[in-house]
N, C-alpha and C positions, 0 to 999 in steps of 0.2 A: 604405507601410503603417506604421501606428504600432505598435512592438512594446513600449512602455516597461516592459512587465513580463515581459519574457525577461530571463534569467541570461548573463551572460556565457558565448560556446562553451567557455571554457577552465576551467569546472565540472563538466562532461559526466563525464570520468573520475571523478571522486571521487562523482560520482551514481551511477554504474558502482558503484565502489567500498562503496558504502552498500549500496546496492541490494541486492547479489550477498552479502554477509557477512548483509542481515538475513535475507534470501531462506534461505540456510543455515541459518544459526541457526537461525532461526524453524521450518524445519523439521525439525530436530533436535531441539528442544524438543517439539513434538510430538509424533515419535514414540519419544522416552524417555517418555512419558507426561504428566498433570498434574502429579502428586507431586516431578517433577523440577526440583528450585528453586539453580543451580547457584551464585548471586549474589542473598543477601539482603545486604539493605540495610534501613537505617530512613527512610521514607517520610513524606511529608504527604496526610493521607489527607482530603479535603472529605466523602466519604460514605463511612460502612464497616458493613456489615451483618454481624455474624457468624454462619457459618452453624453453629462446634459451641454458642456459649454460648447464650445464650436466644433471640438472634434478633432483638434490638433493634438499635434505629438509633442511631449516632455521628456527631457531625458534628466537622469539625477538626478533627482527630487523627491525633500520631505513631504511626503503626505502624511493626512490622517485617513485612516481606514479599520475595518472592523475585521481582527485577525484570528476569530475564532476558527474560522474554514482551515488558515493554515496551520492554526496550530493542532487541528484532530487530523491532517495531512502529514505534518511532520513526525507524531506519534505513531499513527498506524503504520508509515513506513520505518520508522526508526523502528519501532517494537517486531514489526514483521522480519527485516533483515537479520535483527536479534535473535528473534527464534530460528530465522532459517538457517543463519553462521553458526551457531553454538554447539559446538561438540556435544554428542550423546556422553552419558556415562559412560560407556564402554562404543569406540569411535576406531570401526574394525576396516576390512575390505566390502564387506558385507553391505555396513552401513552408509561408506563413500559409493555403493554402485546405488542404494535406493535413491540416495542422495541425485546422484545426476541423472537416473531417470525420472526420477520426479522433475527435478529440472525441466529433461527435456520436454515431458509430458505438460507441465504447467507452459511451457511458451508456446508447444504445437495448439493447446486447449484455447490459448489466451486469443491466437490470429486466429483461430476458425469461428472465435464468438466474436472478433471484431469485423473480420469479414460478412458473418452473416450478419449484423449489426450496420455494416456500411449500406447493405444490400436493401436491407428492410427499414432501416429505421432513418429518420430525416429530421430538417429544424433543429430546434434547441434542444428538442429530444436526443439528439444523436449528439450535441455538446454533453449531457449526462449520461451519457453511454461511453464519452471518453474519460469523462471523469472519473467514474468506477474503474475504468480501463487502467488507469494508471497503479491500480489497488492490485488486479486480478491475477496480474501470474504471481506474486507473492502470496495471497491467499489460496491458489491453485497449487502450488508449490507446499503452503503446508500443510492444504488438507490430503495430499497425494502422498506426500513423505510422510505423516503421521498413520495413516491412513496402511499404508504399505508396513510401518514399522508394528502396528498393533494388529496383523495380518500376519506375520512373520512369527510374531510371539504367542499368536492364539494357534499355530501351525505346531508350535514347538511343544506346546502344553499336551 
C-alpha cells in the first residue's frame, strides 16, 4: 500500500509532546478566563475588526495581541497531525484499513456532535462548541485508531 504521506514513526513522540503541552495550555487558558493574555506579542493581522473602537474593518495591520490561544492551537494541531500521519512500526494493509476507518468514524462522530450541538446549544456557548470543534476529529481519530490498534493486539495475545 502506498503510504507517501505518512511521517516518519520516529516523529510520534514529539507529536505526543505538542499534542499534550497544547492540550494543557489550551485548557488553562480557558479556564483563567478570556481576559487572560499571558504572551502578547505584535502580530500581522489580514483582518481586524475592533470590537471597543467603532467597529470598522482593518486590513493588513500590525497589531499587538495576546497569542497564547494560538499558540496551544498551533501545537494541539501540529502534534495531533503528527501522531495521526506517522507510520506505526510495522505499517501493513491491516494497519492502512484501521487507519481510514477511524478516519471515517472520527468525521461521521465529529458532524453528529456538531449537529446535535447546533440543535441544543446557542449564544457564545455554541462559539465554544466550535472551538473544540476545530480539535475533535483529530482527537476522535486518535482515540479511535489507537483505540482499534490496542483491540487488535490484546485480540492477538
Amino acid at each position: 500500500m502506498n503510504t507517501n504521506y505518512l511521517l516518519p514513526n520516529k516523529l510520534k513522540p514529539l507529536g505526543w509532546i505538542l499534542f499534550t503541552l497544547g492540550t494543557f495550555s489550551g485548557l488553562l487558558l480557558l479556564f483563567k478566563g478570556y481576559d487572560y493574555e499571558p504572551i502578547k506579542f505584535k502580530v500581522l493581522s489580514l483582518f481586524n475588526k475592533s470590537i471597543l473602537a467603532d467597529g470598522s474593518m482593518s486590513y493588513i495591520k500590525i497589531i499587538e495581541t495576546g497569542i497564547a490561544n494560538e499558540l496551544a492551537t498551533i501545537a494541539i494541531i501540529t502534534g495531533g497531525l503528527i501522531i495521526a500521519l506517522s507510520k506505526e512500526k510495522v505499517e501493513d494493509e491491516f494497519i492502512s484499513k484501521l487507519r481510514a476507518d477511524s478516519f471515517i468514524w472520527a468525521m461521521i462522530t465529529n458532524y453528529i456532535v456538531l449537529l446535535i450541538a447546533t440543535i441544543f446549544i446557542y449564544d457564545l456557548t455554541f462559539f465554544t462548541v466550535l472551538v473544540f470543534n476545530m480539535f475533535t476529529p483529530i482527537v476522535f481519530f486518535i482515540i479511535r485508531f489507537n483505540f482499534l490498534k490496542f483491540k487488535s493486539n490484546s485480540d492477538e495475545e
